[in-house]
N, C-alpha and C positions, 0 to 999 in steps of 0.2 A: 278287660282286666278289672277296670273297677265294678262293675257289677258282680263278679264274683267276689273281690273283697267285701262290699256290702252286703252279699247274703253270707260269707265267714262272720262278720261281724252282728249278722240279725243271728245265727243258728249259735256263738259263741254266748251271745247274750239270753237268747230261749234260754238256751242249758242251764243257766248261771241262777237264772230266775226260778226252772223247776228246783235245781237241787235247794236251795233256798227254801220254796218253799216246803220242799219233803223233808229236809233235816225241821225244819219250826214243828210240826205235823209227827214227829216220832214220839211214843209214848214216853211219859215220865219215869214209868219204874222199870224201864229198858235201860242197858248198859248207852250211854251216850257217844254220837260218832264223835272220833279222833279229830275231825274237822268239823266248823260251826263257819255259815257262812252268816253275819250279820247282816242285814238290809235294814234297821232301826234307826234311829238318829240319836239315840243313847250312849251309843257308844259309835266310832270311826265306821264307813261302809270297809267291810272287804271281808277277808280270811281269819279265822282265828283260833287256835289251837286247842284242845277241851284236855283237862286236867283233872283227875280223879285226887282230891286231896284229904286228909285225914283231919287236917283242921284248916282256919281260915286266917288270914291276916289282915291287918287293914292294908289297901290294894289292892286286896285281889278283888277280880270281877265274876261276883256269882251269877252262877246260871240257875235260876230256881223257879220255882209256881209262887204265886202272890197267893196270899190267905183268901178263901171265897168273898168272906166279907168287903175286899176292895177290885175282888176281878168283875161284879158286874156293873159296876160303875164306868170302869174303865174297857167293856167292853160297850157298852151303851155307847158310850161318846168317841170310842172309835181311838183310845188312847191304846188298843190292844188287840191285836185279833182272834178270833176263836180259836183255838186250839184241845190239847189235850191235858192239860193241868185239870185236878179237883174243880175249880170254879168255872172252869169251861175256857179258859185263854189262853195261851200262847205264852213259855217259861219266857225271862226276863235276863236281862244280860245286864247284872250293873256292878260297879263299883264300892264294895265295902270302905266305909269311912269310918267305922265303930264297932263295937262290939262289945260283949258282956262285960259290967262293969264301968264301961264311958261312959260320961257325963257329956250329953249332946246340947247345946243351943240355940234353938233353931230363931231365928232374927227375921225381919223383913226381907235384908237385902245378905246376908250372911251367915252361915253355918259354922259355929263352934265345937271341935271336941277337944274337950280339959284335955292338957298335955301333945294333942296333936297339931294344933293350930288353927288356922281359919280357910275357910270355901267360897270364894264369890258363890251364892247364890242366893238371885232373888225369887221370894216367893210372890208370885203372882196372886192377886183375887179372882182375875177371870181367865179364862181359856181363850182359845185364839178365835172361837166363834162366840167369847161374850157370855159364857154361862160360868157362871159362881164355885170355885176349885174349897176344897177342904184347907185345911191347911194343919201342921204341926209346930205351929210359933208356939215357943216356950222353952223349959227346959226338959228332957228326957235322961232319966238314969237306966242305962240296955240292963236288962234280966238275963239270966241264963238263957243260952239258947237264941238272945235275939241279935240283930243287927240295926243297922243304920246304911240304907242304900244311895247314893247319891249319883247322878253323873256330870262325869266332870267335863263331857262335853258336851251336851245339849243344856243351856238354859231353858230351856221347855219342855223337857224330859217331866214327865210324871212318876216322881220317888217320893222318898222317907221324907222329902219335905213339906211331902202334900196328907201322905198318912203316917208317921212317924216309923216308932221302930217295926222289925218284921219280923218272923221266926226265921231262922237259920237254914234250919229243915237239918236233920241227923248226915253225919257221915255215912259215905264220901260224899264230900261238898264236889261239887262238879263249877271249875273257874276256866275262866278263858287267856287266853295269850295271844296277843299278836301273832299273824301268821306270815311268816317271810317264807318263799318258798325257795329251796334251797340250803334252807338252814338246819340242821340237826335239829 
């Protein structure tokens, strides 16, 4: 009896891990599956809902491609895996804190947007294996079109606070929701 629980439990976990990484691996300018399984440390591990939205709010968590100019950096050092975005990586699942028109200020240890309040987050200088991070200390006013990506669960997430703001990318913005299953 317990060795067939352990191989339920090895054959539930294969599964989990292909579809995983087949949903990472679907093309950009394809309609997006209804289910997104995160395995990042960006955001919480598990399930999570995909949302086709017409605009963005701050909250919500975009699912987008990183502009080329910051996907080979973070595909070099392994902060991203290859994938099928423009610059070659793997779309990004994070937390909008901004948006066109904020006033962002980005601190050592804290993240400010005029009117929204404050973020623990510190901005590190080096990576966890000791090589020298970018950084977005200062002030940022978002342009049309842009964002400010943050997460608010990993303090070592690679966001807006290592390259500042991002482009939005055009509607439908594709966001994510917690996925409870069982729920409407």
């Amino acid at each position: 009896m317990m060795l067939k629980l352990r191989w339920l439990g090895v054959l539930v976990t294969g599964t989990f891990c292909i579809l995983a990484i087949g949903v990472h691996q679907l093309p950009v300018n394809r309609t997006s599956l209804p289910l997104f399984v995160n395995t990042s440390t960006s955001l919480p591990l598990g399930f999570y809902r995909t949302t086709k939205k017409r605009t963005l709010e701050h909250g919500d968590i975009l699912r987008t491609c990183l502009p080329d100019t910051l996907t080979q950096l973070a595909i070099q050092r392994g902060y991203l895996r290859r994938g099928v975005c423009p610059g070659g990586s793997t779309r990004i699942g994070k937390p909008v804190i901004a948006l066109q028109g904020d006033t962002v200020t980005v601190l050592e240890d804290k993240i400010r947007v005029a009117g929204y309040g404050a973020f623990d987050a510190p901005v590190y200088a080096f990576d966890r294996r000791g090589r020298r991070l970018p950084n977005a200390i200062g002030v940022h006013i978002l342009s049309p079109g842009e964002c400010f990506l943050l997460s608010t669960h990993s303090k070592l997430s690679y966001d807006s606070r290592y390259y500042g703001p991002v482009p939005c990318g055009a509607p439908p913005y594709y966001t994510l929701t917690s996925y409870e299953f069982g729920a409407p």
